[in-house]
C-alpha positions as CSV (number, residue, x, y, z in Angstrom):
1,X,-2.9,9.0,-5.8
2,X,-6.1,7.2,-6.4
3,X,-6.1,3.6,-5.7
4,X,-7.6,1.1,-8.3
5,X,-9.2,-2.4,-7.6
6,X,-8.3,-4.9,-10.4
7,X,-11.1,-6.7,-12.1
8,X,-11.0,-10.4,-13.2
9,X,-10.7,-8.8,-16.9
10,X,-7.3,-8.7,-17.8
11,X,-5.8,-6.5,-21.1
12,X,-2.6,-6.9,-22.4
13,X,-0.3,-4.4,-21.3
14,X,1.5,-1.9,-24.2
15,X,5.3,-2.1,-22.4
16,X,5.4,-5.8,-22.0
17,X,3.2,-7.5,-24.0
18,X,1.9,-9.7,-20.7
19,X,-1.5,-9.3,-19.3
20,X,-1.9,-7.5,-16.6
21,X,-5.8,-6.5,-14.7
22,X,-8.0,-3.5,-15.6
23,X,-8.2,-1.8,-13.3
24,X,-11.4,0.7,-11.6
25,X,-11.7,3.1,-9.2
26,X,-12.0,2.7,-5.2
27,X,-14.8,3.9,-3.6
28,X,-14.0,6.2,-0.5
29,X,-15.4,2.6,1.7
30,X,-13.0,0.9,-0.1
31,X,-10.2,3.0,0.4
32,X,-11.0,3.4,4.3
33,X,-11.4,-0.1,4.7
34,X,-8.0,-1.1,3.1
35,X,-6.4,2.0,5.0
36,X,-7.7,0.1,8.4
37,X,-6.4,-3.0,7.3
38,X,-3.0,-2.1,6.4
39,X,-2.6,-0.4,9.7
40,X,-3.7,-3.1,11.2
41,X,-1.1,-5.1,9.5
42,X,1.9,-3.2,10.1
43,X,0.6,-2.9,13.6
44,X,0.6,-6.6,14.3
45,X,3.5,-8.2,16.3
46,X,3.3,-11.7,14.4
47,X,3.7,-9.8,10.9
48,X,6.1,-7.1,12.3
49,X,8.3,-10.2,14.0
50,X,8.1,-12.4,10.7
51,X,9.3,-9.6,8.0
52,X,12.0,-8.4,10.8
53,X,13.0,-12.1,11.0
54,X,12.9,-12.6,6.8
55,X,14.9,-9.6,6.2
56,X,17.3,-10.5,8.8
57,X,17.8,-13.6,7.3
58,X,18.1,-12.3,4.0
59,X,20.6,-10.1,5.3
60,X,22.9,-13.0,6.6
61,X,23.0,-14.6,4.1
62,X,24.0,-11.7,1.7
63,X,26.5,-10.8,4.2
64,X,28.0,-14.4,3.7
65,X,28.0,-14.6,0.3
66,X,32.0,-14.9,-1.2
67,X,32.7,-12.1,-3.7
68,X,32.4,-13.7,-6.8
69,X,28.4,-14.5,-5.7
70,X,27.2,-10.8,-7.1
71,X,24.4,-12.5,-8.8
72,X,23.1,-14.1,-5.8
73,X,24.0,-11.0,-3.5
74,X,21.8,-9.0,-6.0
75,X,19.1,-11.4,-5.5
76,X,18.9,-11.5,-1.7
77,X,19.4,-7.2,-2.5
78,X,15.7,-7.6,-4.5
79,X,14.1,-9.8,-2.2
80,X,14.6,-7.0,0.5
81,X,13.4,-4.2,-1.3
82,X,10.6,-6.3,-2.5
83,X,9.5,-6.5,1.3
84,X,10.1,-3.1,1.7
85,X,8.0,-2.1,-0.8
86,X,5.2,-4.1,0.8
87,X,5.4,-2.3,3.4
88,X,5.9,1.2,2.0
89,X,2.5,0.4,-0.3
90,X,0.8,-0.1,2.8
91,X,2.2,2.9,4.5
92,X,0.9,4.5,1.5
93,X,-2.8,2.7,1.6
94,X,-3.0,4.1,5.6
95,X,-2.0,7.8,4.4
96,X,-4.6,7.2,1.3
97,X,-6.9,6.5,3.6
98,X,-6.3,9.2,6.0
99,X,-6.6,11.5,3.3
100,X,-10.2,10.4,2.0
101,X,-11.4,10.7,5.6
102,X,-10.0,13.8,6.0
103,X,-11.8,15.3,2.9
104,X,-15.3,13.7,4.1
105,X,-14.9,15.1,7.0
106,X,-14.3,18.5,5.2
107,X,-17.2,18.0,3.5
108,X,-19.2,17.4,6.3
109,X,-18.2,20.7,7.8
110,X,-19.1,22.7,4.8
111,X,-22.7,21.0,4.4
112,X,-22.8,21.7,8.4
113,X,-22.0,25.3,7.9
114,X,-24.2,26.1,4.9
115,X,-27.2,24.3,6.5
116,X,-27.0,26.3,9.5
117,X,-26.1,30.0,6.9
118,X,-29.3,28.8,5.4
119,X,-31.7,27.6,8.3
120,X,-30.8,31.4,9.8
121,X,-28.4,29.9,13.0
């Protein structure tokens, strides 16, 4: 999955007719440095405590809705996934991350390897 940065250009999009941002390729920094922040994110108590506390909430209310609310319940339903998609994009920018530091370091090991074939170590 590459990650993409949007740019201030925006293009209208083909489904939808709406403009939505180009969008360009992240370098490995970038990538890392969004990776660090996300985890950083999930990791943190005050943002941890405030979406446990908004989907709690979210969940009461649904749960009190009377039965001929289905529209409303369905709301409150999107509203939660919505927040759990934050999170799982995230999840996914760590893992992203991960992955690109996993390959440099890969690389690193090969250029390690074939500098010391070729320097006769």
């Amino acid at each position: 999955m590459t990650k993409h940065r949007a740019k201030q250009d925006v293009k209208p999009s083909a489904n939808t007719g709406q403009t939505r941002p180009q969008e360009e390729a992240l370098s490995a920094a970038e990538i890392l440095s969004m990776g660090e922040q996300a985890a950083n994110l999930l990791d943190d108590p005050i943002y941890n405590l405030a979406h446990r506390s908004v989907v709690k909430n979210l969940q009461d209310e649904w749960m009190s809705t009377s039965p001929h609310e289905s529209q409303k319940r369905e709301g409150l339903y999107q509203q939660i996934r919505g927040l759990s998609a934050v999170a799982g994009e995230m999840a996914a920018m760590i893992s992203q991350a991960q992955q690109v530091s996993d390959d440099e370091l890969t690389r690193e090991r090969k250029l390690q390897l074939a500098y010391s074939e070729n320097s006769g170590f």
